[in-house]
C-alpha positions in Angstrom: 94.7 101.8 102.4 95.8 105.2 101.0 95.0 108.7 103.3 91.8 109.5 102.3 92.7 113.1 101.0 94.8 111.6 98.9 93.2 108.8 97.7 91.9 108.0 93.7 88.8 106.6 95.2 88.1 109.8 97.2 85.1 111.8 98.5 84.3 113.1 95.1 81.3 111.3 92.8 82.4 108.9 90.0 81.0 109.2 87.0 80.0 106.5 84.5 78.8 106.7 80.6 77.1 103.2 81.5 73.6 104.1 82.2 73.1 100.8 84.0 76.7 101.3 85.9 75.7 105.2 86.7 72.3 104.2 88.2 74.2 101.5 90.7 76.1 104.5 91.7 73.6 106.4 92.2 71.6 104.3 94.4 74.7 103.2 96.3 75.3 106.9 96.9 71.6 107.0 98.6 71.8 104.1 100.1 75.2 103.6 101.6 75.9 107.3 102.2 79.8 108.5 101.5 82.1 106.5 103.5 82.1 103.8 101.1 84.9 104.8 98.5 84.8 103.5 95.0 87.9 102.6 93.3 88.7 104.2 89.7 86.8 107.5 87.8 84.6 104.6 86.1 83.9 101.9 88.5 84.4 98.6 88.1 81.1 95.9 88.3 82.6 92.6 88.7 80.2 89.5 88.4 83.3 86.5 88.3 86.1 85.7 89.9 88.3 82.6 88.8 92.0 82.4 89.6 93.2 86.1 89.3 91.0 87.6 87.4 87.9 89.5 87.6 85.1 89.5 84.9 82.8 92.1 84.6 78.9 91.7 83.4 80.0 91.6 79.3 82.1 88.9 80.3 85.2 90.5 80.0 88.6 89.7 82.1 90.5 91.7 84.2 93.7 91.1 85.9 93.8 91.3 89.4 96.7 93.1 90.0 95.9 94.6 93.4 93.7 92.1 95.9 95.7 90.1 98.6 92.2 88.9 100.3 91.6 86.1 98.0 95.3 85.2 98.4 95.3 81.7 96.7 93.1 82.9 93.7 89.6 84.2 93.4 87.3 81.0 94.1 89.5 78.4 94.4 87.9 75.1 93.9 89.6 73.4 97.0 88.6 76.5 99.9 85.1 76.9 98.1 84.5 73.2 98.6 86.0 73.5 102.5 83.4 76.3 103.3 80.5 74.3 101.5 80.9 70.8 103.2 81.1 72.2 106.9 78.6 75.0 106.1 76.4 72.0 105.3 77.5 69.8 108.3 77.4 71.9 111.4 78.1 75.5 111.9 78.0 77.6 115.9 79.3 79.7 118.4 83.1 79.2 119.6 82.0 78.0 123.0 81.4 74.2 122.1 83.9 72.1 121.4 85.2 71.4 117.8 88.1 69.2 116.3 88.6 71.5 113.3 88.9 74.6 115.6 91.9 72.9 117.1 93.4 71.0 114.5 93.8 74.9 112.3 95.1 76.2 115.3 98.1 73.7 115.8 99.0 74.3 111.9 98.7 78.1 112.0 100.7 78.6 115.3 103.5 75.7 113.4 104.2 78.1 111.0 104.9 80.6 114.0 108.2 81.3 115.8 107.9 78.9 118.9 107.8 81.5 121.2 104.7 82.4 120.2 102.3 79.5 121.4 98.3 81.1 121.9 96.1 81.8 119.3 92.5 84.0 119.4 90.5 84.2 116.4 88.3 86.9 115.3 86.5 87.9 112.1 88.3 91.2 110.8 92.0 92.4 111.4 90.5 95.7 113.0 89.0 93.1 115.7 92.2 91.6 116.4 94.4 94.9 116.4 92.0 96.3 119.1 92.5 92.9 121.0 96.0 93.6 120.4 95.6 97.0 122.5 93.9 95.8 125.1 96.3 92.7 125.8 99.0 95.3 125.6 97.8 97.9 128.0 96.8 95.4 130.2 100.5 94.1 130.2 102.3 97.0 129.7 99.8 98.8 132.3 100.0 101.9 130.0 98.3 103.3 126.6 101.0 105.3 124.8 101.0 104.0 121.6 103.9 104.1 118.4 103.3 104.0 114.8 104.2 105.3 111.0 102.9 108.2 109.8 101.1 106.3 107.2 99.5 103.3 108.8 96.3 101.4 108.7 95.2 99.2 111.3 91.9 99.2 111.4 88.4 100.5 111.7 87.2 100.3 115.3 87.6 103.8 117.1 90.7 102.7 119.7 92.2 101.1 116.6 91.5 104.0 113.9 93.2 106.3 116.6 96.5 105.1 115.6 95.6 104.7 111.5 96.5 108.2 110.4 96.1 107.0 106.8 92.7 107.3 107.6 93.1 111.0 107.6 91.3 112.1 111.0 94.4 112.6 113.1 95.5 110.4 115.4 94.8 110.2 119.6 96.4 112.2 122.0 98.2 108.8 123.5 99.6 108.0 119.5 103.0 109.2 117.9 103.9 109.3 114.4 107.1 108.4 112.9 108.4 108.8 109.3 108.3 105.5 107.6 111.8 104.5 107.0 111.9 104.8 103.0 115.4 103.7 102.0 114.3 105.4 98.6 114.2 109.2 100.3 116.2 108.7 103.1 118.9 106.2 101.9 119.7 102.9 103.2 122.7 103.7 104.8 122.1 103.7 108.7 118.1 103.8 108.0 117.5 101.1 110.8 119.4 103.2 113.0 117.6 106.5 112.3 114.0 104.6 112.6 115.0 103.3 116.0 116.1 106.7 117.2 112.7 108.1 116.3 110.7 105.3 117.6 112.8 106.3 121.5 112.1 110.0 120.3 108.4 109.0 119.8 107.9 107.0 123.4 110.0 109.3 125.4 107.8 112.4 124.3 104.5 110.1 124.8 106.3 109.5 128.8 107.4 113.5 128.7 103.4 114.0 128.3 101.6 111.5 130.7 101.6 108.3 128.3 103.5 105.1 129.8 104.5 103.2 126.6 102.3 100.1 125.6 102.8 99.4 122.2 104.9 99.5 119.0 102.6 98.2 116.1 104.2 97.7 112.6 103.1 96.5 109.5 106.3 94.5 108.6 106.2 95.8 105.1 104.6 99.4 105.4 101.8 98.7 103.0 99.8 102.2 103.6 103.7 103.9 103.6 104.2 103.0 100.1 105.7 98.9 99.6 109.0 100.1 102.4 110.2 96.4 102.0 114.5 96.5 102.6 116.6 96.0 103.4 116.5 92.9 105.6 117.3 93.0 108.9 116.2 97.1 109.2 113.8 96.8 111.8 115.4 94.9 114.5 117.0 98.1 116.1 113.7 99.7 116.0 112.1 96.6 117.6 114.6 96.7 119.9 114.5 100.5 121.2 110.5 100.1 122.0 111.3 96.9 124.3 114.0 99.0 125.7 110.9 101.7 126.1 108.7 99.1 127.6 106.6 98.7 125.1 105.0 95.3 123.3 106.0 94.8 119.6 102.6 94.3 117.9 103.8 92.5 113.7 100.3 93.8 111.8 100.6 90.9 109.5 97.2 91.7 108.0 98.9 92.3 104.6 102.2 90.8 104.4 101.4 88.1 106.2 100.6 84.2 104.9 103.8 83.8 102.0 103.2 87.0 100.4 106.8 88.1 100.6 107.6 84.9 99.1 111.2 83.9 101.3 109.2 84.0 104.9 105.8 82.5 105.5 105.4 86.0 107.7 107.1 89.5 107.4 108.5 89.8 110.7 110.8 86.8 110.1 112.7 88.6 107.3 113.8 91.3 109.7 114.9 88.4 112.7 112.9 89.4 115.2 109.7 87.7 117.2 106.9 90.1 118.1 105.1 90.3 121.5 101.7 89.8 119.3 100.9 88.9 115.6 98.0 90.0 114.2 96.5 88.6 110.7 93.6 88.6 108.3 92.4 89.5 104.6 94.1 86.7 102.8 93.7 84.2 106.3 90.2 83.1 104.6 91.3 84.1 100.9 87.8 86.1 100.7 85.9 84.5 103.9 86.2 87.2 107.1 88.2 85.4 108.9 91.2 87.5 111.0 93.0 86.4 114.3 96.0 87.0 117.0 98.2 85.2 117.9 101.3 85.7 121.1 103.2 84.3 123.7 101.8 83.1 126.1 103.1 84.8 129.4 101.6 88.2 127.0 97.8 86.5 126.3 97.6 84.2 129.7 97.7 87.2 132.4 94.7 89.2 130.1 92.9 86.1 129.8 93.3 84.9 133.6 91.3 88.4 134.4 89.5 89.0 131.3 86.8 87.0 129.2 87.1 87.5 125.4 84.5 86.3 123.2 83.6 86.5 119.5 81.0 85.3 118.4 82.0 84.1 114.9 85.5 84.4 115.8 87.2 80.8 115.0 84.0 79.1 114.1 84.1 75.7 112.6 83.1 76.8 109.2 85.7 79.6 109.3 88.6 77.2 110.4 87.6 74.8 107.4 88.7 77.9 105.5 91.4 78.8 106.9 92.8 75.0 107.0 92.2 75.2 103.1 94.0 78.4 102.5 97.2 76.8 104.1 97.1 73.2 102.5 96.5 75.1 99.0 99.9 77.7 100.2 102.0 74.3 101.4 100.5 72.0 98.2 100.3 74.3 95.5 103.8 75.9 96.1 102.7 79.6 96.6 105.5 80.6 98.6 107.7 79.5 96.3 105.7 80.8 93.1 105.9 84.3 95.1 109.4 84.6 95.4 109.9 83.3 91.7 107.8 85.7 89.8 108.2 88.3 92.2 111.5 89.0 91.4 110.8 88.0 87.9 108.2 90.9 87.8 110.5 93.6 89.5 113.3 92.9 87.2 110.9 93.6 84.3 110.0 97.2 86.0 112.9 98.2 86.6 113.8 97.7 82.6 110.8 99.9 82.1 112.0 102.3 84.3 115.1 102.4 81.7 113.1 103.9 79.3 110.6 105.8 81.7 111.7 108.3 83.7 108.8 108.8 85.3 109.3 105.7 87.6 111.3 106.6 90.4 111.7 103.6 92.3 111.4 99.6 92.2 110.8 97.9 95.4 109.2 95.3 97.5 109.7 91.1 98.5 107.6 88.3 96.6 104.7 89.5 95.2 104.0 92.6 97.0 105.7 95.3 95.3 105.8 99.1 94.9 106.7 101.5 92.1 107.4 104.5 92.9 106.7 107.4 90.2 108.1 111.2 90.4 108.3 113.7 88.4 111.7 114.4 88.5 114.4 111.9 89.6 116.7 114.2 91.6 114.1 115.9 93.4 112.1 112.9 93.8 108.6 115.3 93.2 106.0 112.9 93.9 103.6 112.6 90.4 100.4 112.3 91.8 97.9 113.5 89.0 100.4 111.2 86.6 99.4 108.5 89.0 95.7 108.5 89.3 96.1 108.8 85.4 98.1 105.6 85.5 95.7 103.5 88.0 93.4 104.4 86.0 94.4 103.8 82.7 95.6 100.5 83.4 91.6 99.6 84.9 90.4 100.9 80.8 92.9 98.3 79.5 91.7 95.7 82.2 94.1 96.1 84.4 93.2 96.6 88.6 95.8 97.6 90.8 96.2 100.7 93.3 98.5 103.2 94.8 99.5 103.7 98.2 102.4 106.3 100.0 101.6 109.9 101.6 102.3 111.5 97.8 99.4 108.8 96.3 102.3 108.5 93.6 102.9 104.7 94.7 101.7 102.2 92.8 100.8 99.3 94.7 101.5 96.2 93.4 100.1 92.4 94.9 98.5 90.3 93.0 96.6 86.9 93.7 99.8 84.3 94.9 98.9 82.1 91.9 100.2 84.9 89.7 102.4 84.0 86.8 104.9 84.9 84.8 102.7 85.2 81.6 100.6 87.3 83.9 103.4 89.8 85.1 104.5 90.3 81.2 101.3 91.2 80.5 100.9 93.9 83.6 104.6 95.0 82.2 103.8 95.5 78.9 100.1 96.9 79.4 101.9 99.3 81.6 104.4 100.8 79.8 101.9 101.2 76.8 100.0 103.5 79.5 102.9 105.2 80.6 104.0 106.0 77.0 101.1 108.0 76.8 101.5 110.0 80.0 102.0 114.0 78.8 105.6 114.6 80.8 106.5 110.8 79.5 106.3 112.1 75.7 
């Protein structure tokens, strides 16, 4: 999620030549109020989803270029018919017993590190990032809190207090620190310099009152702008908040699940083992399904003292779901696919960026990628306006995607899993038609 002030989808009203598409607008506008953002100047009405495209109301495709949620593919045939058949058999609470419940939890935690061994499932990733606080104050017995001055972890107010790319600010108990982008500050020593502002960050939080509790990263800075190398960078900063005291909290919510193509999660490409993982969007490819999961000496003392319960959390309908989402990521080879055309797809970029000096920057692991665009390549000028123009651009040719990064000059990049290599030289070459046209491009 991009900061609000920022963003392409921001407070402003889209406008639409569509009269049918401007009336929707307009009665979404009354009826929803302004929170909910809308993506593009022109909104997109999809009607379809099949594989990784979109099809709007004329029947045309789009490719998805952008949504992680439906990880395997929009409606695929094998999680649609997992939902169906237990929706039809038997559907409750999580406080009966149920072999399915179990059964997903013994695969899920298998493709964990064995230290982590307890699993609690909840609908949304902003329910299981506020879990994650409470476990870790609880443990830590204190509430000072560490994150990148771009994150997004969630929605629910203890949670939204430490997602300042929500653009409210964050709590008096929350640090920032600058996102370690190897592209502005060099690679050389970066793990190094982020680990010496994370001890910065906890010992001014202890200078003010604030006993640390947690250091939550999203192992691939998403919100930051794609920050994806090199390997191995975060350990010393993992490493100087459990000097601090502090539980490591991986947000997995977006790299999590294959996406990065060589490791089934994002953590394991930096060598460490979190404290707490915390996952969703793609868990249920499109079902809101989300979860933690820990070791157990962290989630035992909490539960021993404290009930949790969620209702629809790790019912049997949603762990049909998420049992289908990881046979179709083990049997259809979307790890593997991930790695392959993800580097297929950043190779082709970075020949665009050959030719177009407005891209600054190629980046990212699997298919989760980030393109950085700047005005000028020695003062690394972010291009914002040239941005929004691109994002949008791209969605006229039938094209989704995003941006992301404090600048909004990112463009995010992470299609469906099942996304090919026909597909990436068609995002390739519908982009550099659009970026041919960009006014400081001519």
């Amino acid at each position: 999620m991009s900061n609000a002030a920022i963003s392409f989808h921001g407070a402003h009203t889209p406008t639409s030549e569509d009269p049918r598409r401007a009336k929707m607008i307009a009665r979404r506008v009354k009826l929803l109020g302004p929170s909910y953002r809308l993506f593009y100047d022109e909104p997109f009405h999809p009607v379809r989803g099949e594989g990784v495209w979109l099809y709007d109301a004329s029947g045309d495709a789009y490719l998805d270029v952008y949504n992680n949620v439906p990880s395997v593919g929009h409606c695929h045939p094998k999680i649609v018919e997992a939902l169906s058949k237990q929706a039809a058999t038997l559907n409750t609470h999580t406080r009966y017993l149920h072999e399915t419940v179990l059964d997903y939890a013994e695969e899920l935690l298998g493709t964990l590190p064995d230290e982590i061994e307890r699993l609690t499932l909840t609908c949304t990733g902003s329910e299981a990032n506020d879990l994650a606080l409470r476990i870790a104050n609880f443990e830590t017995g204190g509430q000072g809190i560490v994150v990148t001055n771009l994150a997004y972890h969630g929605g629910t107010s203890a949670v939204a207090d430490m997602s300042p790319s929500l653009g409210s600010g964050v709590g008096d108990h929350v640090r920032t620190v600058v996102a370690p982008d190897g592209y502005r500050r060099g690679t050389e020593g970066l793990g190094e310099a982020f680990a010496a502002d994370v001890t910065n960050a906890f010992a001014d939080l202890e200078a003010n009152g604030y006993k640390p509790s947690v250091f939550i990263i999203d192992t691939i800075f998403s919100s930051d702008g794609v920050l994806s190398g090199p390997k191995g960078f975060l350990k010393p900063a993992v490493e100087a908040a459990k000097k601090a005291g502090a539980l490591v909290v991986a947000d997995e919510v977006q790299p999590g699940f294959g996406r990065t193509g060589d490791a089934f999660w994002g953590f394991q490409r930096h060598g460490f083992v979190p404290d707490i993982v915390t996952m969703g969007k793609p868990m249920g490819a499109g079902h809101p399904m989300a979860g933690l999961a820990a070791r157990a000496e962290v989630l035992d003392g909490f539960g021993k003292k404290y009930r949790y319960f969620n209702t629809f959390g790790g019912n049997p309908v949603s762990c049909a779901v998420g049992m289908a989402v990881l046979n179709v990521i083990r049997d259809e080879h979307l790890m593997e696919n991930a790695l392959l055309v993800g580097k297929f797809l950043r190779q082709g970029l970075r020949d665009l960026a050959s030719h177009h000096p407005l891209i600054g920057d190629v980046r990212g692991a699997g298919l989760f990628s980030g393109v950085e665009l700047v005005r000028d390549r020695q003062t690394k000028t972010y291009a914002t306006e040239e941005t929004e123009q691109v994002v949008n651009d791209l969605m006229r040719k039938k094209i989704l995607i995003s941006r992301a990064g404090i600048g909004g000059n990112i463009l995010k990049i992470r299609p469906p899993m099942p996304f090919s290599k026909e597909n990436a030289s068609f995002f390739i070459q519908t982009l550099d038609e659009v970026l041919r046209e960009i006014p400081s491009q001519k």
